[in-house]
Structure formats: C-alpha cells, structure tokens
C-alpha positions in Angstrom: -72.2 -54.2 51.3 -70.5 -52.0 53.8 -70.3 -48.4 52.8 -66.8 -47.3 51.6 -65.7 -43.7 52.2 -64.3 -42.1 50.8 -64.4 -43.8 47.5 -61.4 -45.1 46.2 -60.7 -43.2 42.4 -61.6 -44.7 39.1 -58.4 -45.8 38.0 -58.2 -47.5 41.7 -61.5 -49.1 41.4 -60.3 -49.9 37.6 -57.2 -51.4 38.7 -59.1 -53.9 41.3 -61.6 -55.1 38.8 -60.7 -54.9 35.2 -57.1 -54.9 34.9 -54.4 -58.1 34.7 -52.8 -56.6 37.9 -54.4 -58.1 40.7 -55.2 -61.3 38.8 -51.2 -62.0 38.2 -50.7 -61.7 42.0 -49.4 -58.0 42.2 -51.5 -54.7 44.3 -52.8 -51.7 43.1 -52.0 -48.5 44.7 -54.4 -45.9 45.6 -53.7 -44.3 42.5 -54.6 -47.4 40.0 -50.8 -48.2 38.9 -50.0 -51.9 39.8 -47.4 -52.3 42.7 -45.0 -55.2 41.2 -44.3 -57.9 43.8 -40.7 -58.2 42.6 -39.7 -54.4 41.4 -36.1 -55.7 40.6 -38.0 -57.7 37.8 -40.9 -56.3 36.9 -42.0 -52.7 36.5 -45.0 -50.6 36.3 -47.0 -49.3 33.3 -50.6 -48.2 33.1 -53.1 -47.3 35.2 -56.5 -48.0 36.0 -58.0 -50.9 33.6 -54.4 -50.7 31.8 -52.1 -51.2 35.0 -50.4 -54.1 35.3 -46.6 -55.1 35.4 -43.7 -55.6 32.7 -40.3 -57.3 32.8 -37.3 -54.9 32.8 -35.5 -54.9 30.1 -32.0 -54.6 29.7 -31.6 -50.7 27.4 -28.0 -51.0 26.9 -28.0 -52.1 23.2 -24.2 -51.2 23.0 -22.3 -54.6 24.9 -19.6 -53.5 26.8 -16.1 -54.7 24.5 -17.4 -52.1 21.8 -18.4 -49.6 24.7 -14.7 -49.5 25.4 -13.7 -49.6 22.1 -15.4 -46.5 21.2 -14.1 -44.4 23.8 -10.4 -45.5 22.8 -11.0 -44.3 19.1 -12.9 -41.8 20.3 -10.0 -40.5 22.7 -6.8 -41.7 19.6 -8.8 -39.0 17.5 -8.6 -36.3 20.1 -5.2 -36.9 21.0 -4.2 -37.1 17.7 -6.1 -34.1 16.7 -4.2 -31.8 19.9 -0.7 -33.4 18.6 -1.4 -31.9 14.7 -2.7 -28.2 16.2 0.6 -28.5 18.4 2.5 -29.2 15.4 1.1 -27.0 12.9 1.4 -23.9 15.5 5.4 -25.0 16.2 6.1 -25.2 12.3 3.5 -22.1 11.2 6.8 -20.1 9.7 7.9 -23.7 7.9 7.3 -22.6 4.4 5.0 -25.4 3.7 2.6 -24.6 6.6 2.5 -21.4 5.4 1.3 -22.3 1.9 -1.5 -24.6 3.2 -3.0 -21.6 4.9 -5.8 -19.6 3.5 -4.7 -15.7 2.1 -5.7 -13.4 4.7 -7.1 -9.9 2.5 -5.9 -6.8 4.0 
C-alpha cells in the first residue's frame, strides 16, 4: 500500500480498526476519540480501541416541581430564621429573653 507519513497514533490507528466507532457510522479524530455524528445525542468516551459514542443522559435526578419546592423551604427557613434574630435582639431586656441566655462569667 501507499506509504503513510507521518503515521497516524495508536489510539488513531486503534480507533479505525478495533473499535465500535467507525463500524456504527461515526469518525475518529486524529487523536483516537470517536467524533459522534449527532453530538446533541450522543457523546464521546474512550479512545483508541475503547472509543466509540454514548447517549446523553439527562443528570438532573431532582424534577423541577421539587426543585422549586426546595428553594421555597429552603428560603421560609431563612426568613424565618432573620425574623427570630430580629426579635430576640428587639426584646433582649424582656425578662424572659434574658433568662434563655447563657451566664456570661466575669
């Protein structure tokens, strides 16, 4: 065969011949990964004999009701928790505040 120069890598020539990559319709770069022919569905892993493409998957294991659930609690609790400092500091000579505070040793 012709001569090829310079030689492509191992994981290149890996890619090409032993990998699913090329056999499922996809390219291999000249660094061995597997170039997916539709990136918004597929992606990347592996290189060289390893390389070929994945579907995406969808990481967001929180749906988005309980997303915006959370973040409400989440915000009640830290307005609730400002309103009782405000409180506490506005009513610190109210005898009763004073006796739920801790001694202070002089």
């Amino acid at each position: 065969g012709p001569i090829l120069y310079p030689m492509p890598s191992w994981d290149r020539r890996d890619c090409a011949k032993l990998s699913q990559c090329e056999v499922s319709g996809d390219t291999c770069t000249i660094e061995g990964k597997c170039a997916c022919r539709q990136p918004d569905i597929y992606r990347p892993v592996g290189a060289g004999e390893t390389a070929e493409c994945i579907p995406r998957e969808d990481m967001n294991f929180i749906n988005t009701p309980l997303l915006g659930m959370g973040y409400f609690l989440v915000t009640a609790v830290l307005i609730f928790a400002a309103a009782t400092l405000i409180w506490v500091y506005y009513y610190r000579k109210n005898m009763l505040v004073r006796a739920s505070q801790p001694k202070t040793i002089k």
